[in-house]
GUMAR-359014 format. One record per residue (C-alpha): x, y, z; residue in one letter. Coordinates in Angstrom, 3 decimals, decimal comma. Each point is the difference from the previous one (the first is absolute). Layout:
X_Y_Z_A
...
END
This chain:
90,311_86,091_132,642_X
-2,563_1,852_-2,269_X
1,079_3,584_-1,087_X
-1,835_2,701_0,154_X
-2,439_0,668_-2,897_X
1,942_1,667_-2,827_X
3,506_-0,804_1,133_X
2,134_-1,629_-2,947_X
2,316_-2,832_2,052_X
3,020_-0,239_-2,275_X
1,287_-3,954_-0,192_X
2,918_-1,444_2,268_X
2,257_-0,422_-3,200_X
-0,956_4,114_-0,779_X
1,169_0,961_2,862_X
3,248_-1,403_-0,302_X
0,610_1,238_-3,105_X
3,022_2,340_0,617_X
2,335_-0,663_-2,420_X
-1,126_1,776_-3,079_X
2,785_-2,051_-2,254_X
-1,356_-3,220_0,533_X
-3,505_0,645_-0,813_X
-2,112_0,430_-2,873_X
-0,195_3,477_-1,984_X
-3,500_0,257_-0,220_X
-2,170_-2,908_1,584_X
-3,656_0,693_0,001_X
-2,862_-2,379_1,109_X
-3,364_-0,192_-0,685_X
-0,499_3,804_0,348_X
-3,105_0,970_0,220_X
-1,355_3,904_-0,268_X
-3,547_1,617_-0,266_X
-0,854_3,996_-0,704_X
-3,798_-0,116_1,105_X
-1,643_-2,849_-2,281_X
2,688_-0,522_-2,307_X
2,594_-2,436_0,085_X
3,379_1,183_-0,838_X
2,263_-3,447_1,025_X
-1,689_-2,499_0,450_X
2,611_-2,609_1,469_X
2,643_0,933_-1,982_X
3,547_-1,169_0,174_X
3,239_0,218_-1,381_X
3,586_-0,231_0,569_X
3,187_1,754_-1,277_X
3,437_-2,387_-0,136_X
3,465_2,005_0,944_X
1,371_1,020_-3,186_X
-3,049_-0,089_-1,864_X
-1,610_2,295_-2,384_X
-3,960_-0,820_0,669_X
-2,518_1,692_-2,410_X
-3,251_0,899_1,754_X
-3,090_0,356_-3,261_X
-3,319_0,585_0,451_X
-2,300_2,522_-1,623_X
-1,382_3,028_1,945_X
-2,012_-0,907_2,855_X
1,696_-3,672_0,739_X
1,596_0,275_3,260_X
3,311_1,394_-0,916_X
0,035_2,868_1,837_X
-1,463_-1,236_2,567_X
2,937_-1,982_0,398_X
2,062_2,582_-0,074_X
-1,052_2,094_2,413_X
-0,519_-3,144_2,226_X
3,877_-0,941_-0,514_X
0,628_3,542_0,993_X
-2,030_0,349_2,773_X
-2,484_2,846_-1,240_X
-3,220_-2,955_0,794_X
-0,781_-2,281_2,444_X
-0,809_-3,171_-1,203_X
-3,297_-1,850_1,248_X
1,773_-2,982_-0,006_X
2,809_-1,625_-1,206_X
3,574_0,538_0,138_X
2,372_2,412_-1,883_X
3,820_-0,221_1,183_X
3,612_1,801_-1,360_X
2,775_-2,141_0,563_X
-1,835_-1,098_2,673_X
-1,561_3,160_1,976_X
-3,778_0,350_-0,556_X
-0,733_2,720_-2,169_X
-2,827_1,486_2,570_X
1,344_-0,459_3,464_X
3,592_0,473_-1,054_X
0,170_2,125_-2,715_X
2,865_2,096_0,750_X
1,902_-2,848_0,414_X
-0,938_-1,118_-3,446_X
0,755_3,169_-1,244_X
3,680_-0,107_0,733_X
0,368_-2,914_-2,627_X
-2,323_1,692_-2,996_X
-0,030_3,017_-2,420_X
-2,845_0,458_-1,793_X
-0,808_1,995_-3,342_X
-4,391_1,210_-0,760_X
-1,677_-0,291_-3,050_X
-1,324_3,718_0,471_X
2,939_2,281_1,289_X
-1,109_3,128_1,756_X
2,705_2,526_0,661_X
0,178_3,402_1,767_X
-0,133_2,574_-2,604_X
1,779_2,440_0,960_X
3,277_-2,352_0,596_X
1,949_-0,814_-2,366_X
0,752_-3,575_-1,328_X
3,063_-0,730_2,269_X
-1,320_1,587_3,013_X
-2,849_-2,223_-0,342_X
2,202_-2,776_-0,522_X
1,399_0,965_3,329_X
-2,810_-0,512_2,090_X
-1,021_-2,795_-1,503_X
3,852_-1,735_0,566_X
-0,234_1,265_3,413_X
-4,000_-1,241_0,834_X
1,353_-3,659_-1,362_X
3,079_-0,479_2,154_X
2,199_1,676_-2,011_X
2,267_-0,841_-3,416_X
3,337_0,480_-1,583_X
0,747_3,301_-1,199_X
2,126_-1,711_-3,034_X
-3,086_-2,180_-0,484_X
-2,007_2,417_-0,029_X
2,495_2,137_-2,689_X
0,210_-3,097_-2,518_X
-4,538_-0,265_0,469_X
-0,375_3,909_-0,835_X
2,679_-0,675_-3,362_X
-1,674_-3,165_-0,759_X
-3,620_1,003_0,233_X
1,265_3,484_-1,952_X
-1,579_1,508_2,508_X
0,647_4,486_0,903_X
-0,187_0,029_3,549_X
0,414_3,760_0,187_X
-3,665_0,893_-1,275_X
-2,895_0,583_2,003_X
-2,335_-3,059_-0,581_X
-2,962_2,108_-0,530_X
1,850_-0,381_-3,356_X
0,386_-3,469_-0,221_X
-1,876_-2,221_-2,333_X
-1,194_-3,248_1,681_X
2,871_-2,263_-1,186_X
2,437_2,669_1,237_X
-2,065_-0,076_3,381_X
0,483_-3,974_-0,042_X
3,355_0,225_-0,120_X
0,121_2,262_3,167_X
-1,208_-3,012_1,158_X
1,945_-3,028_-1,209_X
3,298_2,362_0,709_X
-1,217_0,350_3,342_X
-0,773_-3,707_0,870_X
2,807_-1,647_-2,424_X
2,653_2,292_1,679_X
-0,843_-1,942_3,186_X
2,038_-3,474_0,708_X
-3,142_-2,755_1,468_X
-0,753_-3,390_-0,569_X
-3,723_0,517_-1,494_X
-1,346_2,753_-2,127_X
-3,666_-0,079_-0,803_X
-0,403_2,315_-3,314_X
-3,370_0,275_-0,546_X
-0,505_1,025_-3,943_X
3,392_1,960_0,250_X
0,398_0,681_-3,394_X
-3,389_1,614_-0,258_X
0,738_3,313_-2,661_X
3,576_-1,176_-1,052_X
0,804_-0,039_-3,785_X
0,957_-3,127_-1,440_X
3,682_0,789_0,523_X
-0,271_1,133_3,966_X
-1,811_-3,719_-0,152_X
2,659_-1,486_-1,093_X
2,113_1,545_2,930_X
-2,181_-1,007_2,108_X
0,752_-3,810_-0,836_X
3,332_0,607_0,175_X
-0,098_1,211_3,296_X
-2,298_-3,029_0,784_X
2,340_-2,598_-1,375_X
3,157_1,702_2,465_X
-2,321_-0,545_2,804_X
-0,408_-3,540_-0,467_X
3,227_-0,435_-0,697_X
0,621_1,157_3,222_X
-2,284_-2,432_1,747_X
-2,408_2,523_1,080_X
-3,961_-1,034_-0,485_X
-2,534_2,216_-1,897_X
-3,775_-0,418_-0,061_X
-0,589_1,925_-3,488_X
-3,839_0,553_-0,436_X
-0,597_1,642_-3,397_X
-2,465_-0,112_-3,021_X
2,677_-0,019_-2,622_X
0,220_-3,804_-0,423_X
2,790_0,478_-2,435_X
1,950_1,401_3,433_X
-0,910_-2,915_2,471_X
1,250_-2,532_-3,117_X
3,393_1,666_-0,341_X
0,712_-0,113_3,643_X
-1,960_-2,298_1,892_X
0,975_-3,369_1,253_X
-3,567_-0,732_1,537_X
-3,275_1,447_-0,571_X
-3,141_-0,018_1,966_X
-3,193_0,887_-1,565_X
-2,729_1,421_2,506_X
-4,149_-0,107_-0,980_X
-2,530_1,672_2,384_X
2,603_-0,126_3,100_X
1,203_-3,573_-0,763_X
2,784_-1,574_-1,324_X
-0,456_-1,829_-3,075_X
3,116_-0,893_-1,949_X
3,526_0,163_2,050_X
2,653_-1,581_-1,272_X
2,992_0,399_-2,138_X
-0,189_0,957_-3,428_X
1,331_-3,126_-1,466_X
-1,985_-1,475_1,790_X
-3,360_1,543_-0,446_X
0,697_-0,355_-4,174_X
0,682_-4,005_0,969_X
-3,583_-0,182_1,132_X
-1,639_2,156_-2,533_X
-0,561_-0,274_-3,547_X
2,748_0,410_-3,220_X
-0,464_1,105_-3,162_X
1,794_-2,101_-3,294_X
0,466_1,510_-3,152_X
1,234_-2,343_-2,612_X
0,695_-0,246_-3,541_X
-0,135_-3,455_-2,055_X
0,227_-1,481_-3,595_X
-3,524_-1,756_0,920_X
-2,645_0,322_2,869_X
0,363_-1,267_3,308_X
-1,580_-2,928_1,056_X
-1,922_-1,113_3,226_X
0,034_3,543_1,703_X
-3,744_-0,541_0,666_X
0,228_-2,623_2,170_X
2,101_2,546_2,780_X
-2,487_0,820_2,980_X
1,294_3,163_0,517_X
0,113_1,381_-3,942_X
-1,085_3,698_-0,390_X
0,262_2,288_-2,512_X
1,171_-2,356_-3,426_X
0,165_1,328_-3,120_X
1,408_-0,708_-3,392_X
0,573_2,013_-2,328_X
2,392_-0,607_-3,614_X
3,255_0,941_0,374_X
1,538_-0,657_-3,643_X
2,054_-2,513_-0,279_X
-1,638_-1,550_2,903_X
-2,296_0,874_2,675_X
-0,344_2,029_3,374_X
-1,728_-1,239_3,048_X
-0,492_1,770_3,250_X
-1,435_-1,040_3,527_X
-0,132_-0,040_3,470_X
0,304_-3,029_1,892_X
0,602_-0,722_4,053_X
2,917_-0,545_2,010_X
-0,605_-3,658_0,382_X
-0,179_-0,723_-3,696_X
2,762_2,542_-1,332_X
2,081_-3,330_-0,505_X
-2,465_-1,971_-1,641_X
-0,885_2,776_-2,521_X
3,942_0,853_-1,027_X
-0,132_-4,025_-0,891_X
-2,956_1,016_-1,811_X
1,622_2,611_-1,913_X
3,253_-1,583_-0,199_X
-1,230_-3,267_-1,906_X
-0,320_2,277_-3,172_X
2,783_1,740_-1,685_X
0,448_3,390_1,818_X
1,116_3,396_-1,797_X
-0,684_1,991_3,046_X
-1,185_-0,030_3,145_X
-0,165_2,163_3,441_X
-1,322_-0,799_3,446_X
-1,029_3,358_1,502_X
-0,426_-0,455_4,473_X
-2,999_2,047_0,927_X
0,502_3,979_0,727_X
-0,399_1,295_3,120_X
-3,192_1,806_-1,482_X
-0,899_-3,580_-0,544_X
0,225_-1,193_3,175_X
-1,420_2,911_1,619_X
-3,107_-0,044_-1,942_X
-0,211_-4,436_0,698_X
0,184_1,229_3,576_X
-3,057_2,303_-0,388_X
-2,095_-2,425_-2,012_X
0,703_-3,352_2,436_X
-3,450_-0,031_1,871_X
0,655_-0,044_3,503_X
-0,426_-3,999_0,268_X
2,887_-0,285_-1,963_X
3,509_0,472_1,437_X
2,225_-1,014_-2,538_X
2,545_2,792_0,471_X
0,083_0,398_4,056_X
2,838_-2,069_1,490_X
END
């Protein structure tokens, strides 16, 4: 039977999705979105493990939020699927609700509250949280909960907002740039905070632009470009695929480096008593180029795995024919 025009039919195996333990986190499939002429997601998908901390990158204007307020129910999807622990994000979104917190990356408050009566309605609009919780959050985060946030700065005015969502117990928390205005100390926190979580076995989808952040905490990363996903993987295993840099330190030069494929980046420069040589090479000749190095008599050497930055900026530069990071 044809539905009517318009109606979304949600899959058999949807449907019977009622047991929000044995289902994915976050599972979203080729999502697609448009505002007008532009195309937010553009058959976007991506999927957060139980247990995992999942970083979410992409520059302004990539999808992310988007995704967001698709996993939370704020947009209807043109097509595609978006599900929490199994309930769809549009058609059931209070049910998802009941198994998320969620923390902005641009906190409004009401002014004329103060920081904990804030952090009240915010407890009470996400299911509510543990007052204790909610006690160690405010000490943590160093947070006065007794002033009017009219007052508040806008790291104090985030963390009205990780106190509130933190103080509730859930399986997923989506944190989108939570530590927005924190000092480098409230950051640090933050991770801690992050780290007890996981510990926990509770999943976090952690999108931020502070690639240092997503590094420290994340397990898996995907890496979204014009509303599609183009690197999602693990860490380790995103460096496996991607390019190394050698730094190395010998009596004489190195011989036969120009016959690796994959070579970048080689110079040599004196280094009294001997000399120091430094390159780039690819995954699939790391080996060969350490026998390379290794044949002469070694003072020093280092094999530095790409950054994150790295990989986010390989990501960027892959033309779209090329797919080397999407799994």
């Amino acid at each position: 039977m044809t539905p009517p025009q318009g109606e979304r039919v949600i899959p058999t195996e949807m449907r019977t999705m009622n047991r929000p333990n044995a289902e994915l986190p976050v599972r979203v499939e080729q999502l697609r979105k448009k505002f007008g002429s532009t195309t937010a997601l553009d058959g976007f998908n991506l999927q957060v493990r139980p247990g995992e901390v999942h970083g979410f990158l992409g520059p302004n204007g990539a999808g992310k939020s988007t995704t967001i307020r698709a996993l939370l129910g704020q947009l209807r999807p043109d097509s595609g699927w978006a599900t929490i622990f199994g309930r769809d994000c549009w058609s059931e979104s209070m049910a998802a609700h009941t198994h998320l917190a969620y923390v902005p990356g641009d906190v409004a408050l009401w002014p004329g509250l103060s920081g904990g009566e804030c952090i009240d309605i915010l407890v009470r609009l996400q299911g509510g949280g543990s007052s204790k919780r909610r006690r160690e959050l405010v000490e943590r985060f160093d947070l006065d909960p007794t002033k009017r946030t009219r007052t508040y700065s806008k790291g104090n005015r985030q963390k009205v907002a990780l106190v509130a969502a933190l103080s509730k117990d859930c399986d997923l928390y989506l944190l989108d740039e939570p530590t927005s205005g924190l000092d480098p100390l409230m950051e640090e926190a933050f991770q801690q905070t992050v780290r007890e979580l996981k510990r926990g076995g509770k999943s976090v989808l952690l999108s931020s632009h502070i690639l240092s952040e997503v590094e420290a905490l994340c397990d898996h990363v995907t890496i979204i470009r014009s509303g599609r996903a183009v690197a999602s993987d693990s860490l380790d295993d995103l460096r496996a695929r991607t390019m190394s840099w050698i730094t190395v330190t010998t009596d004489t030069e190195i011989g036969g480096l120009n016959r690796l494929r994959t070579l970048k980046s080689l110079t040599v420069q004196p280094h009294p008593p001997g000399v120091r040589t430094r390159f780039e090479v690819g995954p699939d000749e790391l080996v060969e180029a350490l026998s390379l190095v290794m044949a002469g008599r070694v003072r020093r050497i280092t094999v530095e795995p790409p950054s994150l930055n790295e990989l986010f900026l390989a990501a960027y530069s892959e033309d779209d024919s090329k797919k080397a990071l999407v799994t």
